[in-house]
C-alpha positions in Angstrom: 19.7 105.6 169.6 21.8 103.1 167.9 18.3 100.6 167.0 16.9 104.5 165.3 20.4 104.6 163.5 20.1 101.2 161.9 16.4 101.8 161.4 16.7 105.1 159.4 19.7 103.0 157.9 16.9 100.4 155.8 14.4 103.2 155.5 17.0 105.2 153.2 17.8 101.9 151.1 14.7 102.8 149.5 15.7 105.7 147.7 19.2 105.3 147.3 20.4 105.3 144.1 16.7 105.8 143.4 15.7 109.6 143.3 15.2 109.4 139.6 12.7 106.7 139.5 11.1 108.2 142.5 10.9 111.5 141.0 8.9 110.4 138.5 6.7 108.2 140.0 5.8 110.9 142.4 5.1 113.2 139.3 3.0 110.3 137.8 0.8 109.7 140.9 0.4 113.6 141.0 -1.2 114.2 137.2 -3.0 111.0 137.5 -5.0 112.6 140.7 -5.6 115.7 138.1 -6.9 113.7 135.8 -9.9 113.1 137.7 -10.2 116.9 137.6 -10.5 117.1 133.7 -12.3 114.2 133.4 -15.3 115.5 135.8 -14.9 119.3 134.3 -15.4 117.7 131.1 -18.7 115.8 131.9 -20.0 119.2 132.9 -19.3 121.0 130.1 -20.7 118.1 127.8 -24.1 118.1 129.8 -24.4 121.4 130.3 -23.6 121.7 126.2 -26.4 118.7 125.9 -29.1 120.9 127.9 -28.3 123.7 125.7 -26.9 125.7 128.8 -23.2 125.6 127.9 -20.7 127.9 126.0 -18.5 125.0 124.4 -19.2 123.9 120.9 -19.4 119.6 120.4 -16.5 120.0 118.2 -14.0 122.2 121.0 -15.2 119.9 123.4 -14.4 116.5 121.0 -10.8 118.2 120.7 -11.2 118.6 124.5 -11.7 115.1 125.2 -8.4 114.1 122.3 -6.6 116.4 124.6 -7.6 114.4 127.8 -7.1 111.2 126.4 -4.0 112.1 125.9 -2.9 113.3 128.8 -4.7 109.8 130.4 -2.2 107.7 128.2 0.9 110.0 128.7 0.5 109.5 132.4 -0.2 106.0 132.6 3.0 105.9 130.5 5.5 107.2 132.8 4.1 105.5 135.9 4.7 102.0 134.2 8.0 102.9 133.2 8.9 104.3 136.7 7.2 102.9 139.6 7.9 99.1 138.8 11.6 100.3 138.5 11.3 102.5 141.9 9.5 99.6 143.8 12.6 97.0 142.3 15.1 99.0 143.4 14.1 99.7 146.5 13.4 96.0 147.4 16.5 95.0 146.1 18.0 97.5 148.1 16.9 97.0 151.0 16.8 93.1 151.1 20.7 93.6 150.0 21.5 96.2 153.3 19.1 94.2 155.7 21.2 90.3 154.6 24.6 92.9 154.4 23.8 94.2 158.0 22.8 90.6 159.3 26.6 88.9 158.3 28.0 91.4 160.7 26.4 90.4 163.9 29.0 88.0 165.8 28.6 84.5 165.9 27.5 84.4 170.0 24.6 87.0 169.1 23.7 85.3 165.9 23.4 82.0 168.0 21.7 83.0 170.5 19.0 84.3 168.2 16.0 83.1 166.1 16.9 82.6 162.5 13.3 82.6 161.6 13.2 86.0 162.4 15.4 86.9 159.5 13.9 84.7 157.7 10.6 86.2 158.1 11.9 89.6 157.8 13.9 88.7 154.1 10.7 87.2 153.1 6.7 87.7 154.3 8.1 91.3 155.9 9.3 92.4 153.0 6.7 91.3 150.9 4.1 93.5 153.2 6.5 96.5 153.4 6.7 96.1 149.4 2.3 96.2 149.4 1.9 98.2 152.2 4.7 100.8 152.1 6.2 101.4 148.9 3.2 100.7 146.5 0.9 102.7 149.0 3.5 105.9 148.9 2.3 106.8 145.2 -1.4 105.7 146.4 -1.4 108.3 149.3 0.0 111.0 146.5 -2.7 110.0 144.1 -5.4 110.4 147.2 -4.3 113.9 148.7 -4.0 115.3 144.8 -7.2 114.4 144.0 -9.0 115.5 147.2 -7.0 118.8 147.2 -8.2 119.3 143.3 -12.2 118.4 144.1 -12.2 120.5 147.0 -11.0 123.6 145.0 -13.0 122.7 142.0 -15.9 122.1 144.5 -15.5 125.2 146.2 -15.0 127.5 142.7 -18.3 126.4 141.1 -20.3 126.0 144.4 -19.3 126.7 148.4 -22.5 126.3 149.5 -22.9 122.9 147.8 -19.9 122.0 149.1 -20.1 122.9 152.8 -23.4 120.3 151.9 -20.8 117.5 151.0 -18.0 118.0 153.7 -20.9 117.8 156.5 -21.8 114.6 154.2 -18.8 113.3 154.1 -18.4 113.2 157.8 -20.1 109.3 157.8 -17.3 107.7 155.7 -14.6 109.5 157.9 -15.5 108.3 160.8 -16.2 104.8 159.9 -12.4 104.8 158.6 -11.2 106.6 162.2 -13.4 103.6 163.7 -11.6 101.2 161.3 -8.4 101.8 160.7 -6.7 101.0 164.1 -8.3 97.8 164.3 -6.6 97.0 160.5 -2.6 98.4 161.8 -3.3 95.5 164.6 -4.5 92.8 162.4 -1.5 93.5 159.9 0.9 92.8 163.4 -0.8 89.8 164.1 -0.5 88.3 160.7 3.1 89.5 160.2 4.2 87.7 164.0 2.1 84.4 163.0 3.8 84.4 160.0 6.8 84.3 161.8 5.5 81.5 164.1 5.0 79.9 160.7 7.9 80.2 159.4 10.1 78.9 162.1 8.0 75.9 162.5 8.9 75.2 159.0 12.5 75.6 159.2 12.2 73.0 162.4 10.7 70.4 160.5 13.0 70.8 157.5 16.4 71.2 159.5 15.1 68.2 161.6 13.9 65.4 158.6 16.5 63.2 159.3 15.1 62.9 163.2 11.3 63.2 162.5 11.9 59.9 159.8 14.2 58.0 162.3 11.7 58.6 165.1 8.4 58.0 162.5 7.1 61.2 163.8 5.6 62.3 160.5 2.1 62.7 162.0 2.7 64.7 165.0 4.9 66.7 162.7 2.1 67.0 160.4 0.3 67.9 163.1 2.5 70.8 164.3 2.9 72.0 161.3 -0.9 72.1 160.3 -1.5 73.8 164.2 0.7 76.4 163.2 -0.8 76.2 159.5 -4.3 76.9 161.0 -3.2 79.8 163.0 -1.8 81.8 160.2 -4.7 81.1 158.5 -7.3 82.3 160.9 -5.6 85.7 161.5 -5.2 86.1 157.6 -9.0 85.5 157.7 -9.6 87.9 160.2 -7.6 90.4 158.4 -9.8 89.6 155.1 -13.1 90.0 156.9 -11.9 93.5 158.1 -10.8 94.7 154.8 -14.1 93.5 153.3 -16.1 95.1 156.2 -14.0 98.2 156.0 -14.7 98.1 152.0 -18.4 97.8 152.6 -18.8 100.3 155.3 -16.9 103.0 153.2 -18.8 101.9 149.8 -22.3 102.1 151.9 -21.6 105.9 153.5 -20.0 106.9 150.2 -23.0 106.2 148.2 -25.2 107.7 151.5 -22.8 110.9 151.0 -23.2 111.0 147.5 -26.8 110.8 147.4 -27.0 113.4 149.8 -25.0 115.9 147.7 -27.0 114.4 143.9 -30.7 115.4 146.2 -29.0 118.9 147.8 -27.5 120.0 143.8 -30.9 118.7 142.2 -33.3 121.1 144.8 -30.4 123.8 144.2 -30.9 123.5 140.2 -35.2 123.0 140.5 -35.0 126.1 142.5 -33.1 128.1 140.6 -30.0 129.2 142.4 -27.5 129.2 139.5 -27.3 125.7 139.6 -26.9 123.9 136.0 -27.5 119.9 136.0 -23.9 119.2 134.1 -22.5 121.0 137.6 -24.4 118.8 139.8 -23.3 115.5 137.6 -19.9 116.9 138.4 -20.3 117.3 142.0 -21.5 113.7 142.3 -18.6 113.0 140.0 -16.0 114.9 142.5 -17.4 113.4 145.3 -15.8 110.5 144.7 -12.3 112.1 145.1 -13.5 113.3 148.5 -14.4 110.3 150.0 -12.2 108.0 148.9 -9.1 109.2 150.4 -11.4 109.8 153.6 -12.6 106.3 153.5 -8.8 104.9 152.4 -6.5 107.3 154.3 -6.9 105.9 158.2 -6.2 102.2 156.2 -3.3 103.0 154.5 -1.5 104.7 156.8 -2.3 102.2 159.4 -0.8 99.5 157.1 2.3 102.0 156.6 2.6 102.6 160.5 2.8 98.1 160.5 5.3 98.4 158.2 7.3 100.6 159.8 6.8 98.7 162.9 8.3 95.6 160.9 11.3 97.6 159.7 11.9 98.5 163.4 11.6 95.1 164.6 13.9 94.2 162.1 16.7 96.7 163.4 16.3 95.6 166.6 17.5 92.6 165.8 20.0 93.8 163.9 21.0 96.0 166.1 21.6 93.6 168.9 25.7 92.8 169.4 26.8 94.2 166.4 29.4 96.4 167.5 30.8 95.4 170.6 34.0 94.4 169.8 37.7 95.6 169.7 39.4 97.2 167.0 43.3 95.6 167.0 44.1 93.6 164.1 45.2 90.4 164.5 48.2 89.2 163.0 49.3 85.5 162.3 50.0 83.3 165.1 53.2 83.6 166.2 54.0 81.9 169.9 50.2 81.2 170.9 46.7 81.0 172.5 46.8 81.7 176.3 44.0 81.2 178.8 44.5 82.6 182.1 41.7 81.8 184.9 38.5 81.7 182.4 35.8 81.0 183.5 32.1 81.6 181.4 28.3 81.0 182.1 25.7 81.5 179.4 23.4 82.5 182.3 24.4 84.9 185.1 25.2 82.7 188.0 25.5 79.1 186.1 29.2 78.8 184.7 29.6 75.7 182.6 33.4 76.4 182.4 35.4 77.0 185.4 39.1 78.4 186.1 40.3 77.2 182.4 44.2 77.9 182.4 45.9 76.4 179.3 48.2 77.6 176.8 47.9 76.4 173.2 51.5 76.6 171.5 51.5 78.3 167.6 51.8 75.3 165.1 51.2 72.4 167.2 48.5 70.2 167.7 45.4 70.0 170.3 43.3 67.1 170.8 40.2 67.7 174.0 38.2 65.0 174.9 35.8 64.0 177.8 32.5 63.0 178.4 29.4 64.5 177.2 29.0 68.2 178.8 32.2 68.1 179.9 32.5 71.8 178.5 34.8 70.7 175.1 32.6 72.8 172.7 32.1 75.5 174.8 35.2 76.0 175.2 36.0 76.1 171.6 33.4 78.1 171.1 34.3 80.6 173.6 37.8 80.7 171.3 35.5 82.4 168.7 33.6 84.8 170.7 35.4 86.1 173.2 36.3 89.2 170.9 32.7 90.4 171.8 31.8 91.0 175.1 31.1 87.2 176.1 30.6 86.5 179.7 33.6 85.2 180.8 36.3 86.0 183.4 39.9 85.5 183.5 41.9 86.1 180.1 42.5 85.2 176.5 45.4 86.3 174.6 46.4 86.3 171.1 49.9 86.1 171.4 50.3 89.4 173.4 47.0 90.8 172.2 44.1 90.3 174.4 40.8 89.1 172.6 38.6 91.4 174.1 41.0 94.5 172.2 40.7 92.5 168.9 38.1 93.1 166.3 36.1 90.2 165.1 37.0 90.4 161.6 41.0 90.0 162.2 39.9 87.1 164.3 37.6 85.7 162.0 40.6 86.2 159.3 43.2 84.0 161.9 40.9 81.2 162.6 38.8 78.4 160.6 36.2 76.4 162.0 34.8 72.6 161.0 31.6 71.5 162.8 29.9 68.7 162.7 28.0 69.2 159.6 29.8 70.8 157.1 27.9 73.3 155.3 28.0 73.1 151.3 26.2 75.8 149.0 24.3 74.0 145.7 27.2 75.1 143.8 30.1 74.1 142.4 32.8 71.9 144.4 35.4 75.1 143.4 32.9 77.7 144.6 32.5 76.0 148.0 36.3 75.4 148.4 37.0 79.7 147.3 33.8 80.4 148.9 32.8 82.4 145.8 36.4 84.7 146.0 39.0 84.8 143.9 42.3 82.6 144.2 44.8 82.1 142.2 44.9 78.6 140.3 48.4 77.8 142.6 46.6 78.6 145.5 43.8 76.7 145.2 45.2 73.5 143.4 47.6 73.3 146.9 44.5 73.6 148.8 43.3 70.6 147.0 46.0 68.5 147.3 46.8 68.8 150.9 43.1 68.4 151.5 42.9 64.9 149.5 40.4 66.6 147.3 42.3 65.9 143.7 40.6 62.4 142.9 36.7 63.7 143.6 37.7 67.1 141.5 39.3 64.6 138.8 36.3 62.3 139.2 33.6 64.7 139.1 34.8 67.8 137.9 35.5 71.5 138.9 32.0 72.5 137.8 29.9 69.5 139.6 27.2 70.5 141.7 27.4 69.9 145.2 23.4 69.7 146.1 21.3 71.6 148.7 23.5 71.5 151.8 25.7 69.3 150.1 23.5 66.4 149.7 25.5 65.2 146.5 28.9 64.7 148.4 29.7 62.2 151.4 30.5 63.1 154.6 34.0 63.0 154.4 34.2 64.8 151.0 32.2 67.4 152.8 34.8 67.6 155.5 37.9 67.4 153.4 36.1 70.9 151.5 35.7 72.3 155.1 40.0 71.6 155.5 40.6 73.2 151.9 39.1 76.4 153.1 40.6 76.5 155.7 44.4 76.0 154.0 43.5 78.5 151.6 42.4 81.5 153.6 45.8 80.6 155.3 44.2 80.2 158.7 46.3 80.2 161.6 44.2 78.4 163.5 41.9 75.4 163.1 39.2 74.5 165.6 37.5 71.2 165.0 34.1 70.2 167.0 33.5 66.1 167.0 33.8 66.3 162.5 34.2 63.0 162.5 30.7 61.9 164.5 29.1 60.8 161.6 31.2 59.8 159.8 32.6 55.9 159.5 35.4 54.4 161.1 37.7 54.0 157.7 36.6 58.2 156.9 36.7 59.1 160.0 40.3 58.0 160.4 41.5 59.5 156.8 39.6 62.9 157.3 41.4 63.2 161.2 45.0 62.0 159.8 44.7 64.6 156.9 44.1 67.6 159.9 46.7 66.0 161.7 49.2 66.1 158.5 48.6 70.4 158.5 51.5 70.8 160.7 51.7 74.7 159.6 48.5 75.2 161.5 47.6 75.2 165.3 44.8 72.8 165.1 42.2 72.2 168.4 40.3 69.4 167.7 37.3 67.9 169.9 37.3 64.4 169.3 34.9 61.2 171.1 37.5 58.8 169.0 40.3 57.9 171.1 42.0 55.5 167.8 45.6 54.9 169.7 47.7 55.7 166.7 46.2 58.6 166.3 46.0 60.5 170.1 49.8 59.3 169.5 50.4 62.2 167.0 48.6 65.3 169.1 51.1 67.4 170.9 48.6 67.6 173.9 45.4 65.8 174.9 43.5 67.9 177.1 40.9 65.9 179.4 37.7 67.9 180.1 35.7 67.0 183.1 32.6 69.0 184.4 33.6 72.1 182.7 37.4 72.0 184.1 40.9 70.7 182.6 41.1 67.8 184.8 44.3 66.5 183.0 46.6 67.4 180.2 49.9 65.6 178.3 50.3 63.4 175.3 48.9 59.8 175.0 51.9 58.4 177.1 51.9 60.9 180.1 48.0 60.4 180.4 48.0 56.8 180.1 50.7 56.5 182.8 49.0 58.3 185.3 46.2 56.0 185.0 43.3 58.4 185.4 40.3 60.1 183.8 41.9 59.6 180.2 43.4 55.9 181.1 39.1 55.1 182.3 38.0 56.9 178.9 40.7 54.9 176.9 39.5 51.6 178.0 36.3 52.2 178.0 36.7 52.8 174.1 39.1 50.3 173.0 
């Protein structure tokens, strides 16, 4: 129920705010299926004026034609101005819901998830639901107006004629029946190897750095050209069966419309009230008739695909969205508690085990051990646990527990640096506000506790940072990933191994300046173990096979002379 909720949810985002535009495009589609009407009435009249057997003079029937002309121009008129405008809107709309609805998912759903199937759905999905949805709703208007007209124009001037072309007009409906299935599983194909596509893509990008270091630009080429070739071949597929389906409708049409020119000539040789401008106008209307018979099956096979896309889609979306608590979270006051937690990301497989620590409000965390020790799982789980996560045991924000919290006060409490730092191609202010408003106070204190005031002075306010940053080092990067955090007022910070890639001399600045932020309970998952520096934690927890197998500061642990004394040496 909820998946048909979000569903119906994008479906509406076409017309809201829209009803005007798609008034009239509607009203457009409908006169321009008249027109075909006129047009074919007035071809009779002019022949049957020609032959001498009609009651319109040349001159009523020039004014006629003005009239029609008209009318042509007047229509094409207000569908240019209003179905572009309806067709914006709606994309626009929709796009805006479907990327609004996406940044509400929680961080352990969105993880755990393909981002190529958002990716796909933002871009090649909506680009068929735009051709094969929207554009197709004033098409199938168009079609059922103009059939309804030629059947009652057919029917007024001759039934007889026309029970001759609805028997004939049998052939091009069922070779669209025949057709049309195969086209709605053709467009599914395309739309999931697109898909396919498009992740393989965002691999190789995401992973240039790798593929250059391991000189695997030919069997990257080669991926990407396997995946290339498949897209291809299903787009080709899909080509062939519009062109067969084209042909096959163009060959029974013209069989149909032969049928109905021999029929209306014998009923005209043979005098049965049957003038020759009324048989050119039958030929003429058959046209309308088997059109929407040969186009119908197609296009609402290509609509049923798109609809099928906009499900998939809200699926997705729909997928741990909601499952959270709905207490606010206030600021940190006395702490973080875990009681007994233990987690597995697969039933049966825990990776952390019987986790019972308590992390004090302002002070400082440093967790180290080995690698798959459990340290970023566990940091992780910090951020999740709001949302149905699979953990036992207990975690409490101060006397809150997380699993009664709602993700967006906890999201509000707590700041998070990885590894890579992402940076937006904007300005170094921009990625620092994160596009809000601050005032200048705020934001200049940010700065200057996060060491950013020489690079600002340097560079500028308004300097572009590059895609992903690619114009700022490492530690600059970093340093922006602190000021964010200082100026949403975070109460907590969680850092995962942000000094990794960074150098020694960086590396040391960018963990004393988290270190300095003694207003802020700061977690931090560290693989450097620089003495002067475990000195100044409050804590060191020492993770081993997914448990706390020691905790105290540098002096405690080093005295005991266990796991951290091994690690210790080790690194020094």
């Amino acid at each position: 129920m909820k998946t048909r909720n979000v569903y119906v949810e994008l479906k509406n985002q076409f017309h809201k705010d829209n009803y005007v535009f798609f008034t009239l495009s509607i009203v457009g589609s409908f006169l321009s299926g008249l027109l075909g009407m006129a047009i074919s009435w007035g071809m009779r009249e002019l022949i049957d004026t020609a032959s001498g057997a009609g009651s319109w003079s040349i001159t009523a029937l020039a004014i006629l034609s003005a009239a029609i002309t008209v009318f042509f121009l007047l229509t094409s008129l207000l569908i240019y101005y209003a179905q572009p405008r309806y067709i914006r809107k709606a994309v626009r709309n929709y796009k805006e819901a479907l990327f609004s609805r996406l940044l509400e998912k929680n961080i352990t759903s969105f993880r755990s998830e393909n981002t190529s199937t958002y990716l796909s759905a933002l871009t090649n999905d909506c680009t068929s639901i735009e051709t094969n949805y929207l554009e197709k709703e004033f098409r199938f208007i168009y079609l059922m107006t103009s059939f309804a007209g030629a059947l009652a124009m057919m029917i007024f001037y001759s039934p007889i004629l026309t029970l001759i072309a609805v028997v004939v007009t049998l052939l091009p409906l069922l070779v669209s029946i025949l057709t049309g299935g195969r086209l709605a599983a053709e467009e599914v194909k395309v739309a999931e190897r697109n898909k396919s596509f498009t992740s393989t893509i965002s691999d190789c990008l995401s992973g240039f750095s790798v593929v250059k270091s391991f000189r695997a630009e030919k069997e990257c080429i080669e991926l990407f050209s396997k995946e290339n070739t498949k897209l291809e071949y299903e787009k080709s597929i899909r080509r062939k069966l519009l062109l067969l389906i084209g042909t096959l409708g163009q060959l029974s049409g013209l069989i149909a419309q032969l049928g109905v020119f021999f029929a209306g000539a014998y009923l005209a040789v043979t005098g049965r009230s049957m003038t020759a401008g009324t048989v050119i106008m039958f030929v003429n209307l058959m046209n309308f008739l088997i059109q929407p018979v040969a186009e119908l099956p197609g296009l609402l096979a290509a609509r049923r695909a798109s609809r099928a896309l906009i499900r998939r889609t809200a699926d997705s979306l729909e997928k741990s969205t909601s499952c959270e608590g709905t207490e606010k979270l206030e600021k940190l006051d006395q702490g973080i508690s875990l009681k007994n937690v233990s987690f597995s990301y697969e039933e049966g497989k825990e990776v952390l085990h019987d986790i019972s620590v308590d992390f004090e409000a302002g002070k400082s965390y440093a967790i180290v051990g080995g690698s798959g020790s459990g340290k970023s799982t566990l940091l992780n789980l910090l951020l999740s646990s709001t949302c149905g996560t699979r953990y036992s045991g207990s975690i409490s924000w101060d006397d809150t527990d997380l699993t009664k919290a709602s993700s967006d006060s906890l999201f509000e409490q707590v700041s998070s640096i990885d590894q890579n730092v992402f940076v937006f191609n904007s300005s170094i202010i921009d990625n620092i506000t994160m596009f809000r408003d601050f005032p200048d106070k705020e934001v200049g204190e940010a700065v200057s506790r996060a060491h950013l005031s020489d690079l600002l002075e340097e560079r500028g306010r308004d300097y572009l940072c590059g895609e992903n940053g690619c114009g700022l080092s490492g530690g600059e990067k970093q340093r922006i990933s602190i000021a964010r955090s200082l100026l949403k007022r975070s109460s907590v910070l969680l850092a995962d191994e942000v000094t990794a890639a960074l150098d020694a001399e960086t590396a040391h600045r960018v963990s004393s300046d988290i270190l300095d932020l003694n207003d802020i309970t700061r977690i931090v998952i560290t693989h450097s173990l620089e003495e002067n520096l475990m000195r100044r934690y409050d804590k060191i927890l020492v993770m081993r096979d997914g448990r706390i197998e020691e905790a105290g500061t540098f002096d405690e642990l080093m005295a005991k002379k266990n796991l951290f004394h091994a690690l210790f040496t080790v690194a020094v």
